[in-house]
N, C-alpha and C positions, 0 to 999 in steps of 0.2 A: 504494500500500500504506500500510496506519497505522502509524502511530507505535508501535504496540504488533507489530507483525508485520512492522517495516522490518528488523528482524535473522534474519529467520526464510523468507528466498528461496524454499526448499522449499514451504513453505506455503500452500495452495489458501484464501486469505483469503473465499472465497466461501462455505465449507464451514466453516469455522473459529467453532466457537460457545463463548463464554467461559461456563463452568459460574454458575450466579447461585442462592440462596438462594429466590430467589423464583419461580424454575420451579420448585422441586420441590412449589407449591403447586398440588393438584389441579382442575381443573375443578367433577369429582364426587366425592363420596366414598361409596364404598359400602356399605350397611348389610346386607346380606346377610353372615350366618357364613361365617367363610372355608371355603375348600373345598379339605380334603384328602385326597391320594391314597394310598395304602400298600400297599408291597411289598414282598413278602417271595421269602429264594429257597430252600424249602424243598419237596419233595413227601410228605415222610416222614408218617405219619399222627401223630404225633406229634412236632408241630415246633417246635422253641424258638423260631426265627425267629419262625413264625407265633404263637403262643402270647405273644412279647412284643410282636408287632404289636399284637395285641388288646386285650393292655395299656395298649398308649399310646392305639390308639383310644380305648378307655373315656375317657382324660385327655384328650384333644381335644374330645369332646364333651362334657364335663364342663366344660370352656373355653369353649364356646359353639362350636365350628368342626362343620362335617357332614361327615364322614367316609365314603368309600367304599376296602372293602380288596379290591384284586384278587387274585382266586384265579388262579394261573400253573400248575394244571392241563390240560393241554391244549393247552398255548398251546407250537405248530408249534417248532422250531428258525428262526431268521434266513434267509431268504432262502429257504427250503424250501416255501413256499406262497406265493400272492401276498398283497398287504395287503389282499384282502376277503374273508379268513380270519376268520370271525365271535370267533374269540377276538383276535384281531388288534387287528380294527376296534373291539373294545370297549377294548381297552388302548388305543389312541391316543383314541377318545373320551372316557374318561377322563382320561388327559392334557392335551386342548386344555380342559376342564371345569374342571379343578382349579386353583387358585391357587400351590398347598405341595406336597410330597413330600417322604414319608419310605420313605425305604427299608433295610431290615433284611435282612441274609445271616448264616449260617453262616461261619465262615471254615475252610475245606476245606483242605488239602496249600498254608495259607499264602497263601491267597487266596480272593477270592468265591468265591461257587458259579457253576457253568454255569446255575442256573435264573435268577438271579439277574443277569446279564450278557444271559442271552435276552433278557429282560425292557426293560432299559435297551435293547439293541440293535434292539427293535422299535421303540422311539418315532423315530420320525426327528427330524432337525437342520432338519427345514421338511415343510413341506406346501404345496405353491403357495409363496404369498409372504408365510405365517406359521410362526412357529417355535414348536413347541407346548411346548417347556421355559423359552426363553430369559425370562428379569426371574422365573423362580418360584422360592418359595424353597425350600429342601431341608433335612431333616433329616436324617443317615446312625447306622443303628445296626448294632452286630454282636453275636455269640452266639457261643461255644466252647466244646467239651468240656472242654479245659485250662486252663491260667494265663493271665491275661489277656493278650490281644493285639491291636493294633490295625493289623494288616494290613489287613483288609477294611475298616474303615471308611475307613483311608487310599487304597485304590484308588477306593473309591467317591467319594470327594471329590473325584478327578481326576475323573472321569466329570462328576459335578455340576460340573466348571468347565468340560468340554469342551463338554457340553448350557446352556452358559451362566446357570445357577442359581445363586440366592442362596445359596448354601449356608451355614450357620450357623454358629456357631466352637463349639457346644457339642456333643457327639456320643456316643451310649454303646458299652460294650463288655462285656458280659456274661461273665464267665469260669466254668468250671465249671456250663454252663446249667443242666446235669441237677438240681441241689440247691437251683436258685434259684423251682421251681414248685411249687405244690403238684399233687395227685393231679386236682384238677380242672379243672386247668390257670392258676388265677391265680398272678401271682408274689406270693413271700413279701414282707413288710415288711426292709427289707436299704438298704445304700449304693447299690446297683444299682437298688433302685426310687426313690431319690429322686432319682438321675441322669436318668433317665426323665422323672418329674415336670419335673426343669429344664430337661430335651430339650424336650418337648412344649412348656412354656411358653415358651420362646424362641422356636419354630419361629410361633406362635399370634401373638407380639411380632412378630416380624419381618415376619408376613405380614399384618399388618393396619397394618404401618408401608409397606409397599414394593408392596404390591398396585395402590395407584391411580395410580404415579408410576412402575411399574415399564417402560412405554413411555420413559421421559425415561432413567431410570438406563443403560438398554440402547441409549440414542441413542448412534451411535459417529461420528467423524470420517470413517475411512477409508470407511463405508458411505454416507454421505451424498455424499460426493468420486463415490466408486464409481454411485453414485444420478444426479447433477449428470451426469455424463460419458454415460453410457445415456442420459439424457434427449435430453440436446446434440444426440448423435448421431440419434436418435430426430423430434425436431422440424427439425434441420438438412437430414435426407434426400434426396439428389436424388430429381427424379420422373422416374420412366421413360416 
């Protein structure tokens, strides 16, 4: 064992990678707009959720980034059909496509909405032996009828750290949505839209910082141990 990990017994020195400055430089870097994803958890035909989604789209692609928002019309309850449920399969297609996400709910009885939690609970934690959220980054917004609160946004951020996402430290929360839109659905000029503006552009930073490196960022110890041990076992085999 080294001199750097002679105090440290526990420790699978094989697996054991010292973080360096100079791995986070990328092989390639990508010129392609980044690519994001947006959703919302609202069916209502007038829905503030969706109504400030479109918002921030506008600002994304006004950013440079391409934008696809999914409509979660239709889209089955969790486990209630299988995953090649054509609204399904388009949600997780867009997931594994996208770089970013933002997701925007209503906050309901103190919490997300159900359309909104579907949503998240369709993407899975992997697919084979890719994870179609893990190194991407996230932006969380939320909408109220009342005084401001950050409930939803704050559940959602657990979410974003359980689906292992760069989630952003900047995040909005709409209060009293009803007065913040005009008739045609644009939001009004307010603190709320410039909140918005610094969501988006953070989300846009982050993801054109963290996109080509975000395999390395998501590199973990214990996966690579976990990795090393399968293998072992795998090449070591008896034959029968």
């Amino acid at each position: 064992m080294s001199k750097v990990t002679d105090s440290l017994p526990h420790l699978d020195e094989s697996c054991f990678k010292v973080p360096q400055h100079s791995l986070f430089a990328s092989q390639q870097v990508s010129s392609h707009p980044p690519r994001i994803l947006m959703l919302y958890g609202s069916l209502r035909e007038r829905s503030y959720s969706k109504l400030l989604t479109l918002e921030a789209a506008r600002l994304l692609e006004a950013m440079g980034a391409e934008v696809k928002v999914f409509n979660p019309l239709d889209l089955p309850q969790p486990d209630s059909v299988p995953d090649t449920h054509p609204k399904v399969k388009e949600l997780r297609d867009l997931a594994a496509w996208s770089e970013g996400m933002v997701w925007c709910s209503p906050e309901r009885h103190g919490a997300m909405t159900g359309i909104m939690k579907s949503q998240i609970d369709w993407i899975p934690l992997s697919v084979g032996a890719v994870r179609p959220t893990q190194g991407k980054t996230l932006a969380v917004m939320e909408v109220s009828g009342g005084s401001q609160s950050f409930n939803a946004v704050n559940q959602m951020r657990i979410l974003g750290r359980w689906m292992r996402m760069i989630t952003i430290p900047n995040q909005s929360s709409v209060a009293k949505a009803f007065l913040e839109f005009e008739e045609d659905g644009r939001m009004k000029p307010s603190a709320y839209y410039d909140r918005v503006v610094d969501v988006m552009e953070e989300l846009v930073k982050f993801t054109l910082m963290t996109r080509d490196i975000s395999s390395y960022l998501v590199d973990r110890y214990s996966e690579r141990k976990e990795s090393a041990v399968d293998l072992s076992k795998r090449v070591n085999q008896k034959t029968l």
